[in-house]
C-alpha positions as MATLAB code, in Angstrom:
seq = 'XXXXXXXXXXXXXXXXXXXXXXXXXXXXXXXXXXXXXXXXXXXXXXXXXXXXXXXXXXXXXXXXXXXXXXXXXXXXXXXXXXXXXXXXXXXXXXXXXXXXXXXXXXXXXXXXXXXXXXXXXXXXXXXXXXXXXXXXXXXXXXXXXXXXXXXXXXXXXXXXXXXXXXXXXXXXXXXXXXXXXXXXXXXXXXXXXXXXXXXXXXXXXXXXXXXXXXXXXXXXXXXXXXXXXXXXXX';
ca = [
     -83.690  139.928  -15.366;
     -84.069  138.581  -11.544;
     -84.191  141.628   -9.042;
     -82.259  140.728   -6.012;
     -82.348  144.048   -4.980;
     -84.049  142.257   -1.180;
     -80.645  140.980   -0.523;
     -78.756  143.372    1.102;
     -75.282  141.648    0.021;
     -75.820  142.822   -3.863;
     -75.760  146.400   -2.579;
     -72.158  145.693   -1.884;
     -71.445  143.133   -4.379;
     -73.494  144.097   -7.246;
     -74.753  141.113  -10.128;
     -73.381  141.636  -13.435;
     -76.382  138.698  -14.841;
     -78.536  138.690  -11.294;
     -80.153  135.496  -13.505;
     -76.891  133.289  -12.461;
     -75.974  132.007   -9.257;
     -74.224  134.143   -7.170;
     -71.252  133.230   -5.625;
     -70.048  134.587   -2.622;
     -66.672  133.034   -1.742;
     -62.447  133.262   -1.623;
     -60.403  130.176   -2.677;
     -59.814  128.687    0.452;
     -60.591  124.524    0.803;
     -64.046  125.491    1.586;
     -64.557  127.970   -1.173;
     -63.310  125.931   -3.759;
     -65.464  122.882   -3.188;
     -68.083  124.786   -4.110;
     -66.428  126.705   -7.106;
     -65.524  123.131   -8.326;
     -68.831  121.755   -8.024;
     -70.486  125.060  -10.439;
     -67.356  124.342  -12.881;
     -68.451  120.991  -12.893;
     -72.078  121.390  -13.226;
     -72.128  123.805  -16.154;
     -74.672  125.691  -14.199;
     -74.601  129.662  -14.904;
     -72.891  131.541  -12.081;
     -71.192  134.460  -10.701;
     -68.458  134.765   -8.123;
     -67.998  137.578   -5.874;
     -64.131  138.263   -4.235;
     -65.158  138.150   -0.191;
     -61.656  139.251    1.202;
     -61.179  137.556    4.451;
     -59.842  141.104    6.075;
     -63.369  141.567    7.312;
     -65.336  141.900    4.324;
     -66.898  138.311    5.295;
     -68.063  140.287    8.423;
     -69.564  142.960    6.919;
     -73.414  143.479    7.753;
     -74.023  142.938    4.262;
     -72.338  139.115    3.800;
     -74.003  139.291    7.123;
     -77.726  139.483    6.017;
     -76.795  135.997    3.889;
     -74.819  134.192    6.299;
     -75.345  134.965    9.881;
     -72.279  132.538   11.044;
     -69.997  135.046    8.678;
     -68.003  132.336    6.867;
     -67.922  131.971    2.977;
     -69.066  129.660    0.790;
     -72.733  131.419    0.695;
     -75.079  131.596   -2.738;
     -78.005  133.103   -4.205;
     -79.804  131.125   -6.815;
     -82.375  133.283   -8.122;
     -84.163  130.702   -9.611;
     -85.013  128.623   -6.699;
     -87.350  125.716   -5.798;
     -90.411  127.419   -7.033;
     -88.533  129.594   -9.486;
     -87.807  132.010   -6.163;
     -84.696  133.430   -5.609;
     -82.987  130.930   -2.659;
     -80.309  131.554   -0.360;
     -78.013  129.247    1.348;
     -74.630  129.416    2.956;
     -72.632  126.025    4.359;
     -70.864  124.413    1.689;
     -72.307  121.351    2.344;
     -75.918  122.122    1.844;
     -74.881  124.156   -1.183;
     -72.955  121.111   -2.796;
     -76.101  118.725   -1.782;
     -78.502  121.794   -3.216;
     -76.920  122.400   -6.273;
     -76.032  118.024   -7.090;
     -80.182  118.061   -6.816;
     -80.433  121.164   -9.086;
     -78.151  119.756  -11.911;
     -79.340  116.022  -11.472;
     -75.452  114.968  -11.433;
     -72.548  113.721   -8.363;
     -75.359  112.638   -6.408;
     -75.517  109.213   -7.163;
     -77.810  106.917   -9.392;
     -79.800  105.108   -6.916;
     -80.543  105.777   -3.342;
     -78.182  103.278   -1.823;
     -75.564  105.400   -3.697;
     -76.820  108.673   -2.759;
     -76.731  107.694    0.866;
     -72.722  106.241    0.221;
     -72.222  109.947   -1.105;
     -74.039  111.637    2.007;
     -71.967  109.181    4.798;
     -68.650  110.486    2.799;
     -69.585  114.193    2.632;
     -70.152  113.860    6.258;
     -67.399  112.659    6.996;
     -65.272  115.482    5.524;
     -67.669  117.845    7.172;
     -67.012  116.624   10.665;
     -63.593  115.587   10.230;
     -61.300  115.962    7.933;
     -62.218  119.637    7.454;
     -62.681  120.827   10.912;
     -59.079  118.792   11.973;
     -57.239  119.653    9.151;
     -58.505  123.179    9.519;
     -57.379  123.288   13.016;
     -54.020  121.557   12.418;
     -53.473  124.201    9.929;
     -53.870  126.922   12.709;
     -52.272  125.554   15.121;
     -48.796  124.237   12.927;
     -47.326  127.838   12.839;
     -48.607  128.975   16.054;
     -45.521  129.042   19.019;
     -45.185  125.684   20.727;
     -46.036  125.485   24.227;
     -44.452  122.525   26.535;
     -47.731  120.665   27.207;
     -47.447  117.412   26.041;
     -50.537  115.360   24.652;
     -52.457  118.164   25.659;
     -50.450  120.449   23.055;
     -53.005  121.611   20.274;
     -50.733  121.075   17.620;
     -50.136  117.281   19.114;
     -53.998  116.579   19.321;
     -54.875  117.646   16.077;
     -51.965  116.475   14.351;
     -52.329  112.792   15.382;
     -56.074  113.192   15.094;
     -55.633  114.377   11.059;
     -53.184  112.055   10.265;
     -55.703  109.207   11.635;
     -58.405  110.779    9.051;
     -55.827  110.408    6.582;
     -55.387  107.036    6.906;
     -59.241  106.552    7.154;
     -59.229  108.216    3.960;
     -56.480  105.365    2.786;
     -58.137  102.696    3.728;
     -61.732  103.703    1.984;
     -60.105  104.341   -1.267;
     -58.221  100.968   -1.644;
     -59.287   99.706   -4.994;
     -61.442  102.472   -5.775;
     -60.950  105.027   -8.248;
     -63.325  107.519   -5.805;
     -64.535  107.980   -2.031;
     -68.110  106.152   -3.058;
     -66.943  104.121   -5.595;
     -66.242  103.910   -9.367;
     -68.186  107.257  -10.084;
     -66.587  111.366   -8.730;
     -69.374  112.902   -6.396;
     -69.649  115.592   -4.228;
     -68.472  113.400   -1.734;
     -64.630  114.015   -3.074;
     -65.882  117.554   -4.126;
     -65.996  118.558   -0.424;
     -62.994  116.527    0.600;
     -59.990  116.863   -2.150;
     -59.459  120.697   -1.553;
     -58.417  119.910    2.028;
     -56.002  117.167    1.088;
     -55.032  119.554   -1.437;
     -54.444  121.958    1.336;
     -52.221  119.867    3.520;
     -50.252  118.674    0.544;
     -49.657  122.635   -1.169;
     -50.619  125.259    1.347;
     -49.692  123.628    5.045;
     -46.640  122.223    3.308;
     -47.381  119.156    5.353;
     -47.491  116.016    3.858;
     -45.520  114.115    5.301;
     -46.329  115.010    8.783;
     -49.702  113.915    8.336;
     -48.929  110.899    6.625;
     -50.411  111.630    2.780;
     -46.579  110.849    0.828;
     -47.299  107.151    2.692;
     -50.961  107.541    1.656;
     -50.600  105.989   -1.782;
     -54.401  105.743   -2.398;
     -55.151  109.111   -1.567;
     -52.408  110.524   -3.262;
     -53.835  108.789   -6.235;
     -56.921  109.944   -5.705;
     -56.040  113.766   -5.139;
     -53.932  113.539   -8.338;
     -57.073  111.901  -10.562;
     -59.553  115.130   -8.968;
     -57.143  117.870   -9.477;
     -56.414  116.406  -13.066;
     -60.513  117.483  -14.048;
     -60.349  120.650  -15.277;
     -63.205  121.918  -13.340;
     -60.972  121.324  -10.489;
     -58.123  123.666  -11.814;
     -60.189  126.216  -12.638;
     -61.909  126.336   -9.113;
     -58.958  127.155   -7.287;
     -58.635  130.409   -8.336;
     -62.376  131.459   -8.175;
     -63.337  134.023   -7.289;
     -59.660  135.137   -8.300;
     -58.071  136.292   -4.675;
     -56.425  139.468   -7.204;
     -59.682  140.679   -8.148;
];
């Protein structure tokens, strides 16, 4: 068995098998693209509960990810067959596609179409639809345009329709084939829709495309398993 006994994080969540992937996470949007992404892959893993009352602060989630924000990983059989580390759920959906050869693409026209759309969720939709989130309970101030709940509300709802647009006649965000592309994007859709309770404020019950979409990713099993790992009751 892998000793992973140098990363400081197993002290506090120990491995059960420290020859699978270990997965440091909580099912928010975030977490569950990359919980999705394992389900889908078939690769061996292990999820660890990170309880966003601090524990992702601790100095042991620490020592893996500095910026002390889950999804992070340990694969202990790395490039190399070294244990590797990695936290962003971007690089880890990009890392593990390469690993299991699969969501990536065929060719490398279509492997750049997957990289432009996992981009875009990274700098948009998440990051505004994150932000909407926070601010959409928050007490409203009278400040017009310059509101944060007005600026990031008209600024997700224009990602939304973005979103619309690309998937006309298309079963997925790069085409005919699922990639990590709508791995990283459908569990914040998902969000607005279930969790925010917002919809229609930012436009998705008029977004007939991506509501088709969402439906036809959250309809793969994988998909329903991942939102409940790591299992927020655990």
């Amino acid at each position: 068995m892998t000793d992973l006994s140098a990363f400081p994080i197993t002290a506090k969540w120990p491995p059960e098998n420290a020859d699978a992937i270990q997965l440091y996470s909580f099912p928010t949007p975030n977490g569950i693209k990359v919980s999705a992404m394992l389900e889908e892959t078939g690769l061996d893993y292990e999820p660890h509960l990170v309880r966003l009352n601090g524990e992702q602060k601790s100095e042991e989630f620490l020592s893996l990810n500095p910026n002390n924000k889950i999804p992070a990983i340990i694969d202990p059989n790395g490039p190399d067959g070294k244990p590797l580390p990695l936290f962003e759920s971007g690089a880890i959906l990009i890392y593990l596609a390469d690993k299991a050869g699969a969501f990536f693409g065929a060719t490398e026209p279509e492997r750049y179409h997957i990289l432009q759309w996992l981009m875009f969720q990274m700098g948009g939709v998440g990051p505004m639809f994150g932000q909407f989130g926070q601010y959409r309970d928050a007490e409203k101030t009278d400040l017009g345009e310059k509101d944060p709940r007005t600026r990031y509300t008209n600024e997700s709802r224009r990602l939304m329709g973005v979103l619309d647009e690309a998937l006309e006649g298309k079963a997925y965000l790069a085409g005919d084939t699922y990639s990590i592309a709508d791995i990283a994007t459908w569990p914040w859709v998902r969000g607005v829709r279930d969790f925010y309770k917002a919809g229609d404020e930012l436009g998705l019950t008029e977004s007939e495309n991506v509501t088709r979409w969402l439906n036809r990713c959250l309809d793969r099993p994988a998909s329903q398993k991942a939102l409940t790992i790591p299992s927020p009751d655990g």
